[in-house]
VEXTORGU-357332 format. One line per 5 residues: their letters; for each residue y, x, z of N, C-alpha, C. Coordinates in steps of 0.001 Angstrom, whole numbers. Example, Ala and Ser with C-alpha at 12.3 -4.5 7.8 and 13.67 -1.06 7.14 Angstrom:
REM residues 2
as	-5690/13190/7800/-4500/12300/7800/-3300/13200/7800 ~ -2250/12850/7080/-1060/13670/7140/30/12900/7870
***
This chain:
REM residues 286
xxxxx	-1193/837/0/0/0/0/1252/878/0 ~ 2616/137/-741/3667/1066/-627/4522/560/-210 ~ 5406/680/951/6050/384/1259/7763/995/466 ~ 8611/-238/-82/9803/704/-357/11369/38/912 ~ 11888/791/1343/12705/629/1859/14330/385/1158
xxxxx	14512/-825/2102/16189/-1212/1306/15998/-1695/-185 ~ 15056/-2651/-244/14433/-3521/-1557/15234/-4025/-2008 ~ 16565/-4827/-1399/17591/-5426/-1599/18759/-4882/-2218 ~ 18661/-3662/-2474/19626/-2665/-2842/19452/-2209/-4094 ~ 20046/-2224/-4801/20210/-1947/-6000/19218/-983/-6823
xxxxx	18950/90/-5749/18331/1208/-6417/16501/740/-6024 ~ 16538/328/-4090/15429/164/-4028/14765/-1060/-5119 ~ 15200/-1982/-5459/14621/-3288/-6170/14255/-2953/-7325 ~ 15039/-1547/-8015/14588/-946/-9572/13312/320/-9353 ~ 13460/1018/-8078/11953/1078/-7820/10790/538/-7574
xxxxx	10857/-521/-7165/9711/-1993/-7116/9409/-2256/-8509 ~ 10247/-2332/-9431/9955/-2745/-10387/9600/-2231/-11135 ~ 9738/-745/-11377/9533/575/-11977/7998/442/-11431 ~ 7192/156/-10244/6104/26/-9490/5188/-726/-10557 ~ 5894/-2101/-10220/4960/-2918/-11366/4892/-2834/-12379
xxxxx	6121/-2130/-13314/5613/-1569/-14736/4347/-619/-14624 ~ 4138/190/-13884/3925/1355/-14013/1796/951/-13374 ~ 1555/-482/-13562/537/-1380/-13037/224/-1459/-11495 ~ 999/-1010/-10671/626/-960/-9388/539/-2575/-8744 ~ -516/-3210/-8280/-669/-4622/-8212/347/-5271/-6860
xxxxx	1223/-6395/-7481/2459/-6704/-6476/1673/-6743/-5405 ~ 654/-7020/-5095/-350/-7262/-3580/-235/-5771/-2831 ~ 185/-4766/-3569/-196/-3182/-2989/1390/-3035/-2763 ~ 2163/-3795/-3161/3829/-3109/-3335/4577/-4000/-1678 ~ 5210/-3454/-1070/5731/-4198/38/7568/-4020/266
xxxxx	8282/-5065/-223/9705/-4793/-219/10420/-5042/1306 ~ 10862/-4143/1992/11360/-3976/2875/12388/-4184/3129 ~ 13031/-4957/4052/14598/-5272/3661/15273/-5966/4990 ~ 16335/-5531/5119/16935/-6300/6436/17144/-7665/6604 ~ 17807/-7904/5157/17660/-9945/5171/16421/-10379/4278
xxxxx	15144/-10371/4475/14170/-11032/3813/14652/-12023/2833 ~ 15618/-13013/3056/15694/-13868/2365/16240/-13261/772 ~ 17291/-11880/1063/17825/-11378/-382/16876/-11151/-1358 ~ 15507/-10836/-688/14271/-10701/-1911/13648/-11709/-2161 ~ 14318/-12632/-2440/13212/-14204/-3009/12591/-13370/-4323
xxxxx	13597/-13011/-5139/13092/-12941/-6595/11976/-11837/-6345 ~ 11842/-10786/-5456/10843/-9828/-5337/9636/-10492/-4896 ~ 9599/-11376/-4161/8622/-12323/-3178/8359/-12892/-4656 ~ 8584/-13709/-5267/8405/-14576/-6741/7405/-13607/-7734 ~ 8064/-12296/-7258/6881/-11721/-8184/5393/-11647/-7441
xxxxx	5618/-11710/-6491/4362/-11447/-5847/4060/-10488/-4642 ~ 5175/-9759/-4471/5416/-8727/-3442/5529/-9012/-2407 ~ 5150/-8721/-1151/5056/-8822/84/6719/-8340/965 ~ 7077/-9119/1027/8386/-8941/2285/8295/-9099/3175 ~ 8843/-7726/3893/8970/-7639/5122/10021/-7156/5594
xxxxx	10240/-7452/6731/11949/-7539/7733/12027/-6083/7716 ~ 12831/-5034/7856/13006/-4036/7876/14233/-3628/8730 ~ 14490/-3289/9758/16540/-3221/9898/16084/-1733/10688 ~ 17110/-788/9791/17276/22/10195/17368/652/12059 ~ 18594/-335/12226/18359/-568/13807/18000/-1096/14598
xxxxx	16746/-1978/14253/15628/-2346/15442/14322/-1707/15039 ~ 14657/-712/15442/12942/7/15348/11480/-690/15772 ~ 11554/-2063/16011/10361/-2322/16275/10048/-3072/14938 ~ 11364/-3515/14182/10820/-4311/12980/10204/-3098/12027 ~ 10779/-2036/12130/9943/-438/11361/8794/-221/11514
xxxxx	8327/-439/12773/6790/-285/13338/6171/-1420/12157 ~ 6624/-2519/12594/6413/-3551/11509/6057/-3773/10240 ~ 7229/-3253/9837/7386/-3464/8187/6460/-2065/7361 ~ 6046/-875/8346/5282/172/7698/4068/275/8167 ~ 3201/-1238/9166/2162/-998/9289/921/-1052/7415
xxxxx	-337/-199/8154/-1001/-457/6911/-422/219/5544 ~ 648/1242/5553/1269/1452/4433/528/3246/4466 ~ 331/3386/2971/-189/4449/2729/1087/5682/2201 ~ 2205/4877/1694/3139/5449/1061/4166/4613/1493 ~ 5547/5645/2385/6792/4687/2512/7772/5378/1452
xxxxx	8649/5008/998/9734/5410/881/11087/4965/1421 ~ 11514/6080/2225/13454/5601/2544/14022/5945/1700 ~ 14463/4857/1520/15854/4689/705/17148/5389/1508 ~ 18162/6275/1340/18715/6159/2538/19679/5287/2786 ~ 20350/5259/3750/21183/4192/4545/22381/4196/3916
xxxxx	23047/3533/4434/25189/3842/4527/25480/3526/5787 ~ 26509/3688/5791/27808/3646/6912/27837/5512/7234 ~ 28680/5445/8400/28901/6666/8974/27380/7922/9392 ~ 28230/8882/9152/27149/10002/8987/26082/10149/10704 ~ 27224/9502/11838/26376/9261/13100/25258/8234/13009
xxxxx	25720/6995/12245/24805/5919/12288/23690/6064/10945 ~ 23605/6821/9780/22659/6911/9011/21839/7964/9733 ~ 21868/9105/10025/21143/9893/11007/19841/8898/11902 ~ 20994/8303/12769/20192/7258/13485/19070/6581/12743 ~ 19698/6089/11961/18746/5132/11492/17317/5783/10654
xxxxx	18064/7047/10014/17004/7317/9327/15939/7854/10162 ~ 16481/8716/11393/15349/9295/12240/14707/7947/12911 ~ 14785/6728/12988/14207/6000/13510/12782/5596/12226 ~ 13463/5421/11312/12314/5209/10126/11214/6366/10319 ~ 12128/7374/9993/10795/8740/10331/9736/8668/11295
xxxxx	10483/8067/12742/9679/8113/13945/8800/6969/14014 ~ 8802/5737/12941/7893/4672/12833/7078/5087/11900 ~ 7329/5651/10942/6449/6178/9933/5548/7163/10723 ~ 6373/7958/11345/4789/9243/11911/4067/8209/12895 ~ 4529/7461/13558/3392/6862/14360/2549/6026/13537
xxxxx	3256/5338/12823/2379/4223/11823/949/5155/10873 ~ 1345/6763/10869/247/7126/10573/420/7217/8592 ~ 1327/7322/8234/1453/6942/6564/1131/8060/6053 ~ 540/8229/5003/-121/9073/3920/680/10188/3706 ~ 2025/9199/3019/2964/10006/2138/4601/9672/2337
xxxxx	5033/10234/2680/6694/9745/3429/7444/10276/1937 ~ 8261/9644/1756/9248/10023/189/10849/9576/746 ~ 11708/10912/572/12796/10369/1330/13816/10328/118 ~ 14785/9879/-207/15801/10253/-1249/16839/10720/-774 ~ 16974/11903/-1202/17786/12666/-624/19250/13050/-1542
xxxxx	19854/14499/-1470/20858/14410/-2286/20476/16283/-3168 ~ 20874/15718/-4578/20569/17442/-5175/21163/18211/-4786 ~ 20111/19942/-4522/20349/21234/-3569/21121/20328/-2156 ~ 20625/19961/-1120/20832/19312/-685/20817/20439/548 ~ 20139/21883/727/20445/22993/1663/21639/23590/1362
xxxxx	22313/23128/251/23370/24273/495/24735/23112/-333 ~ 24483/21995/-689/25509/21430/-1694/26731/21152/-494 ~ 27830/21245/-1619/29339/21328/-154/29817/20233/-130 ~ 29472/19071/-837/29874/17488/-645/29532/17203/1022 ~ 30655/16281/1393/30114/16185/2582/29504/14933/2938
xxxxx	28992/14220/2094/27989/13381/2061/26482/14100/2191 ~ 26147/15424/1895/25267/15780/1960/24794/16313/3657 ~ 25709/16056/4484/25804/16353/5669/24016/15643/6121 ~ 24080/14409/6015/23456/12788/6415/21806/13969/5857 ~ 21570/14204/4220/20467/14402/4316/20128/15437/4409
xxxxx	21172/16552/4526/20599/18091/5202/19850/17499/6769 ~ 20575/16959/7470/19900/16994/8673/18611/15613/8338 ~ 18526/14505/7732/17228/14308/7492/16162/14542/6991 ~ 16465/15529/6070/15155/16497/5679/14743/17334/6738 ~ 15809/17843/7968/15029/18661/8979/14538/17853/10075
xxxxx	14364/16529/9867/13749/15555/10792/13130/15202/10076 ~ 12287/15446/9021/11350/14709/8239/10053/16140/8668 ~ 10939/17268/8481/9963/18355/8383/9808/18512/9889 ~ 10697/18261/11196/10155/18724/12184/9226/17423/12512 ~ 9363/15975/12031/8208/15377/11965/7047/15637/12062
xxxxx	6838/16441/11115/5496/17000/10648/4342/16425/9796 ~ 5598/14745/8847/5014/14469/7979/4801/14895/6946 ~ 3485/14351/6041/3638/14442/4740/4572/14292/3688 ~ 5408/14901/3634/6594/14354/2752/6667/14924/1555 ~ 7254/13974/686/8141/14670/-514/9539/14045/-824
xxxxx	10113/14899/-1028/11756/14716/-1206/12141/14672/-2349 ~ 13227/13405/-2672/13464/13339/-4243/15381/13726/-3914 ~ 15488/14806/-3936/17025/14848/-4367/17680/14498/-5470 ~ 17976/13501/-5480/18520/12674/-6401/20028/13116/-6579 ~ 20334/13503/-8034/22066/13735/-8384/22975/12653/-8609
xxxxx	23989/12825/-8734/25060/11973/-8960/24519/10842/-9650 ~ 24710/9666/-9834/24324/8427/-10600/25813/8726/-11627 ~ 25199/8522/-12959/26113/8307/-13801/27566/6972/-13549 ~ 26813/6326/-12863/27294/4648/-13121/28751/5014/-11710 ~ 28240/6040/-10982/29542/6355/-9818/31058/6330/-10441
xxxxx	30494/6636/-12345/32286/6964/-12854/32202/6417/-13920 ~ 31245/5630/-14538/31242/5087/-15398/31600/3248/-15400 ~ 31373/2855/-14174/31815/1759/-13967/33179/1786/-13613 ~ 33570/2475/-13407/35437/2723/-13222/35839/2254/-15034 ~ 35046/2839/-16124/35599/2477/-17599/36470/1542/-17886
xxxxx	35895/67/-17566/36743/-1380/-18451/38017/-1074/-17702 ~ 38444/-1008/-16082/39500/-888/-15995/40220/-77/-16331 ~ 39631/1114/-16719/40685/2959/-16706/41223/2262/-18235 ~ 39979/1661/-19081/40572/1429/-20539/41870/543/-20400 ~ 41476/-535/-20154/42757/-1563/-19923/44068/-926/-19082
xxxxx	44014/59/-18620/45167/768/-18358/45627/1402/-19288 ~ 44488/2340/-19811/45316/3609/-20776/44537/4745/-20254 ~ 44181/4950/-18628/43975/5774/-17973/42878/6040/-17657 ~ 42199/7605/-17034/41195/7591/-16560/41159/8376/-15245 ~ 41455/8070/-14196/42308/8999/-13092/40840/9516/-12142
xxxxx	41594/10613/-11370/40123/11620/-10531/40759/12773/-10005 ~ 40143/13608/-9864/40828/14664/-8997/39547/16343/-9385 ~ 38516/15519/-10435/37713/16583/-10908/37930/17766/-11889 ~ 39044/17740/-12080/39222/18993/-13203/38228/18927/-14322 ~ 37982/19813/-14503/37024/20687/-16124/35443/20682/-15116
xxxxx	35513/19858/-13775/34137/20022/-13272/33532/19640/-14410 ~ 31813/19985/-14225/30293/19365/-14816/29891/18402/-13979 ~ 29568/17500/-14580/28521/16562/-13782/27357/16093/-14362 ~ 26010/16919/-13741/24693/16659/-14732/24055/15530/-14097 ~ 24808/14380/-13841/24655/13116/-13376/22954/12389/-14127
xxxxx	23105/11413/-13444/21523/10759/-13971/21589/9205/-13912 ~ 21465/8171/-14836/21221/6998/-13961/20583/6656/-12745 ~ 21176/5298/-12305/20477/4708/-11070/18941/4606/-11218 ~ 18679/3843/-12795/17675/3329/-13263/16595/4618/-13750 ~ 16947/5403/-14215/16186/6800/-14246/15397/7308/-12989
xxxxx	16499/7641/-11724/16257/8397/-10317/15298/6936/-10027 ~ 14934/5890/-10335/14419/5187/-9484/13443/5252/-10472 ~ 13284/5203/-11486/11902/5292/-12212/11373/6474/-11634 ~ 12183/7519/-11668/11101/8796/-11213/10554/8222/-9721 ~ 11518/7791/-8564/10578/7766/-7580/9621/6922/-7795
xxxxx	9488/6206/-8617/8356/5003/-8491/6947/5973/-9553 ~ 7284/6685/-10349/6621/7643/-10745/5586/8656/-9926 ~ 6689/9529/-8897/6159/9623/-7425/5299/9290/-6899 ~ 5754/8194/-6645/4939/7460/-5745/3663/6909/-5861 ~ 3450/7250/-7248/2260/6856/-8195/1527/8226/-8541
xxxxx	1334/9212/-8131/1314/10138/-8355/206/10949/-6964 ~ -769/11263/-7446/-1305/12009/-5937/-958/13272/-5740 ~ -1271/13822/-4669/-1008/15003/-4244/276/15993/-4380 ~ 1183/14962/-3758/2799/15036/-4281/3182/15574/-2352 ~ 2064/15376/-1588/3053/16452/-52/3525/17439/-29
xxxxx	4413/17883/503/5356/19200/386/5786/19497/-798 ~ 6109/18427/-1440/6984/18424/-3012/8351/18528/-3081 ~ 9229/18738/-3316/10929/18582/-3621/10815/18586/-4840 ~ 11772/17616/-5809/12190/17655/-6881/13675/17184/-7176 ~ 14249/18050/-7545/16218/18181/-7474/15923/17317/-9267
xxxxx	16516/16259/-9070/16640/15333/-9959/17814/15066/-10733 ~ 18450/15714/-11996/19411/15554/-12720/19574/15488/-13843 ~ 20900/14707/-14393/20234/14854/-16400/19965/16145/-16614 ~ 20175/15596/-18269/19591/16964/-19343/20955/17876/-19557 ~ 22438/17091/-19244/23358/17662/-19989/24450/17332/-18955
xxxxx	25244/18055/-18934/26304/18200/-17840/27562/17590/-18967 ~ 28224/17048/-17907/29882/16175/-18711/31210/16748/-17983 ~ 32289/16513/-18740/33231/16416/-17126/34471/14788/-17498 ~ 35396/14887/-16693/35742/13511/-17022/36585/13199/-18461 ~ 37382/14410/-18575/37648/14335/-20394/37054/14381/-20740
xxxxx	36001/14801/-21128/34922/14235/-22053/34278/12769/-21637 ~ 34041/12119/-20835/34056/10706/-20374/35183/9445/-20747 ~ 36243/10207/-20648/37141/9601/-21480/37645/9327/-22751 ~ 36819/10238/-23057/37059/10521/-25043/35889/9941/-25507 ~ 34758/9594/-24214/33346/8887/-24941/33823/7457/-25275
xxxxx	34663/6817/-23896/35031/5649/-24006/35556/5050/-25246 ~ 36810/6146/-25012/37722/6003/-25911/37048/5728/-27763 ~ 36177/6560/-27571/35467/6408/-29335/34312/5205/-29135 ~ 34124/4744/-27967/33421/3187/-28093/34077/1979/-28265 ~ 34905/2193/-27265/36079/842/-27331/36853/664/-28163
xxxxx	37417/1946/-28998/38567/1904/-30189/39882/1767/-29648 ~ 39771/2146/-28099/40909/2162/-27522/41693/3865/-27015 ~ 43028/4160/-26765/42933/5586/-26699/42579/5456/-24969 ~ 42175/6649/-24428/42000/6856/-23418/42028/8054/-22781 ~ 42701/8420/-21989/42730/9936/-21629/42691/9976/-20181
xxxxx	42057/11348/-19399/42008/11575/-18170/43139/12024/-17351 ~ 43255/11485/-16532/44653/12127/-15971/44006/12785/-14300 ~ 44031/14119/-14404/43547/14517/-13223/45184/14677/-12064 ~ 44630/14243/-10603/45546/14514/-10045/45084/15227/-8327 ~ 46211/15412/-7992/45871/16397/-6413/45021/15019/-5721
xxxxx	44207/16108/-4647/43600/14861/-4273/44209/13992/-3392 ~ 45398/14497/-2510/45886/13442/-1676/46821/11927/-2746 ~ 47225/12589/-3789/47723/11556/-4676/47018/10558/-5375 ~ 45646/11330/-5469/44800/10053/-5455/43704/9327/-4703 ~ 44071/10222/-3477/43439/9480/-2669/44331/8136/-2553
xxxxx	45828/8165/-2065/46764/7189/-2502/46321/5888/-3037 ~ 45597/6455/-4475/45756/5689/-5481/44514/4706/-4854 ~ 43418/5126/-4420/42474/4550/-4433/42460/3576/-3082 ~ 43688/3833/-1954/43380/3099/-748/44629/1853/-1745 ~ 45738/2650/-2218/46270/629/-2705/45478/143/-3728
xxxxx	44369/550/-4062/43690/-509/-4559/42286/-1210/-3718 ~ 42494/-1015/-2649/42155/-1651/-1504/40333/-1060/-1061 ~ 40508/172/-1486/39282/423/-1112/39348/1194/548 ~ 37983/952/1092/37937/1218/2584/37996/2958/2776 ~ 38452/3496/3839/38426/4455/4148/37547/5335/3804
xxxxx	36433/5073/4682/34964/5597/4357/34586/5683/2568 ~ 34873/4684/1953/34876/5224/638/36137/6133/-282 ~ 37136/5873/64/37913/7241/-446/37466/8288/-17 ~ 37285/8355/1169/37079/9946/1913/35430/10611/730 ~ 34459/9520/605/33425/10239/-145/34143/10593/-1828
xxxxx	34663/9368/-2062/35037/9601/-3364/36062/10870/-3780 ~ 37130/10897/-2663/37781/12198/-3017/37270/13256/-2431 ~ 36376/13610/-1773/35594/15288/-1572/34795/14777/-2706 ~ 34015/13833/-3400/33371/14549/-4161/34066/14923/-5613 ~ 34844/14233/-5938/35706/14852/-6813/35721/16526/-6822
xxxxx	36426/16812/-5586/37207/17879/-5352/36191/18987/-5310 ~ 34525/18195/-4911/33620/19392/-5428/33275/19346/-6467 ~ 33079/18453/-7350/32889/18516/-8369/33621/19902/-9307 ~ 34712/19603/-9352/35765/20304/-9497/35340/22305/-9330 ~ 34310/22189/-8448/34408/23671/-7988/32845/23956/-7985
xxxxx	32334/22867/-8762/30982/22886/-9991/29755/22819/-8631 ~ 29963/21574/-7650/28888/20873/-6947/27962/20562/-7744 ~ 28337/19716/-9038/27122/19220/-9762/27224/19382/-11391 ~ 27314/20994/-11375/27581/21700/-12731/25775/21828/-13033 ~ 24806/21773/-12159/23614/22379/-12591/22902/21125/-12996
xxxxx	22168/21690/-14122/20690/21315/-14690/19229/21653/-14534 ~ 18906/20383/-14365/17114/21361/-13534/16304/20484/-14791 ~ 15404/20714/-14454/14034/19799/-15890/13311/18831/-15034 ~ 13669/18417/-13755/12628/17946/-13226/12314/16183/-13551 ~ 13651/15993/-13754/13786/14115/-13752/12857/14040/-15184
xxxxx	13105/14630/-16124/12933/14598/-17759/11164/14827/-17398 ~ 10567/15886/-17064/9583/16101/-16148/8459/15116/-15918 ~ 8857/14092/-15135/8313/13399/-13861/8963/12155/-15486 ~ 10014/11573/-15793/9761/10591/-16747/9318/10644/-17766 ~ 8901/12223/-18066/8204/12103/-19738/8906/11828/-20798
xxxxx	10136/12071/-20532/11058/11777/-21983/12492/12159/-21203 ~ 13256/12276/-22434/14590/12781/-22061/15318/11896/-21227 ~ 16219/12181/-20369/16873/11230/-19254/18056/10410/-20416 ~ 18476/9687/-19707/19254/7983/-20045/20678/9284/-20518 ~ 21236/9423/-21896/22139/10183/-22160/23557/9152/-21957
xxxxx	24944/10207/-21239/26470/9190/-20880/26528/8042/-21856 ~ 26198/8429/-23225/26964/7102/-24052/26060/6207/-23619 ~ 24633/6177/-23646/23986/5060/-23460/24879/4352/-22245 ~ 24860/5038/-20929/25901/4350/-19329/27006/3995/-20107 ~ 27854/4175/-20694/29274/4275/-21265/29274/2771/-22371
xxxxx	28425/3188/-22792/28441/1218/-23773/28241/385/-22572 ~ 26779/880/-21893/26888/-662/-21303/27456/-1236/-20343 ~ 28219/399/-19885/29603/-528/-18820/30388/-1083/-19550 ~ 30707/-562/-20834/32187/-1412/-21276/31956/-2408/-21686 ~ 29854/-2516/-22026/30009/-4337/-22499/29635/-5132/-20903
x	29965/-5017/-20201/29769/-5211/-18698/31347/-6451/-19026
***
């Protein structure tokens, strides 16, 4: 049985499904999730739901009995409270006894200077002082982090950031979750890491000039300091906690956080990863 964690979430629900393509029988697949009710359509297929909440560890005991394979998804909120939560999953999983623990983590995740990577440097060293079976999918940037910004940057004119001439060998959502469901399908995958990123590195002028030659509209990047756009991004009413990720990762970007290319996603899917224009049309027909 596999248990996936945070079913309800965007990424976990495209690994479930990546599951059942891939023939694993909905009776073996178990969607985990804090509001049960958000997975009707997963339950409809046939999948087993179960309550999951990060912070009641007894529904964890719960939701990962009988499971041969979990995967965490990881959490959000603050870097104190994902810690928490995730070491609580860990600590239901080693008792529950599971096969194969699969955590998603973040690419080069020992040494990357985003400070989002804070959360899974220290849960990979609670996975390993666990002393589970694990394998770790460091998953890179999701394309869709700057590509869904498009319809509006177009309808401005603009494409604003704070990344310079960075690379970003970004990957879809839908890719990183096929590979874990790949994974997870996969034996003798303990003590595995695989740093998961496209084939081809971008930076945001060139993102803007992709647009720009889809839509038939002009479009250009306008890079700025980061406190000026950090600015930009709280009057357009976004929460704290998300500027603060969005402008450090810019600003590493910028100083080539996610300039590298590895083979592993291409690898593990057997064909070349999801290339920008493909993300880039179908946000703008979004």
């Amino acid at each position: 049985m596999i248990v996936v964690t945070g079913a309800t979430g965007q990424f976990g629900r495209q690994v479930i499904e990546h599951l059942l393509l891939r023939g694993v029988p909905a009776g073996q697949v178990v969607a985990a999730a804090r509001t049960p009710a958000k997975a009707a359509g997963l339950a409809a297929l046939g999948v087993e739901v179960r309550t999951a909440d990060y912070d009641r560890p007894e529904t964890l005991m719960a939701a990962f009995a009988g499971a041969d394979k979990v995967l965490l998804v990881s959490s959000t909120g603050s870097d104190a409270t994902r810690i928490a939560q995730h070491r609580s999953a860990i600590d239901a999983a080693a008792r529950s006894g599971v096969g194969l623990f699969a955590y998603t983590s973040v690419t080069r995740a020992p040494t990357n200077p985003m400070g989002l990577a804070r959360v899974h440097r220290a849960t990979e060293q609670a996975v390993a002082d666990a002393g589970l079976p694990a394998v770790v999918l460091r998953n890179g940037w999701y394309t869709e982090n700057h590509t869904a910004a498009l319809p509006g940057a177009v309808a401005r004119g603009t494409l604003a950031g704070s990344a310079g001439d960075g690379r970003i060998a970004s990957a879809t959502r839908a890719d990183l979750a096929e590979a874990a469901a790949v994974v997870l399908t996969l034996d003798d995958q303990a003590g595995k890491t695989y740093d998961l990123t496209g084939d081809t590195a971008w930076t945001l002028p060139e993102l803007a000039a992709e647009a720009a030659a889809q839509s038939g509209t002009p479009l250009g990047y306008t890079d700025l300091p980061a406190e000026q756009y950090r600015r930009i991004l709280h009057q357009a009413g976004l929460p704290d906690p998300a500027v603060d990720l969005i402008v450090d990762a810019d600003v590493q970007i910028s100083h080539g956080a996610l300039a590298h290319v590895t083979g592993d996603l291409t690898t593990l899917l057997g064909r070349p990863a999801t290339p920008l224009s493909a993300t880039v049309a179908q946000s703008l027909r979004a």
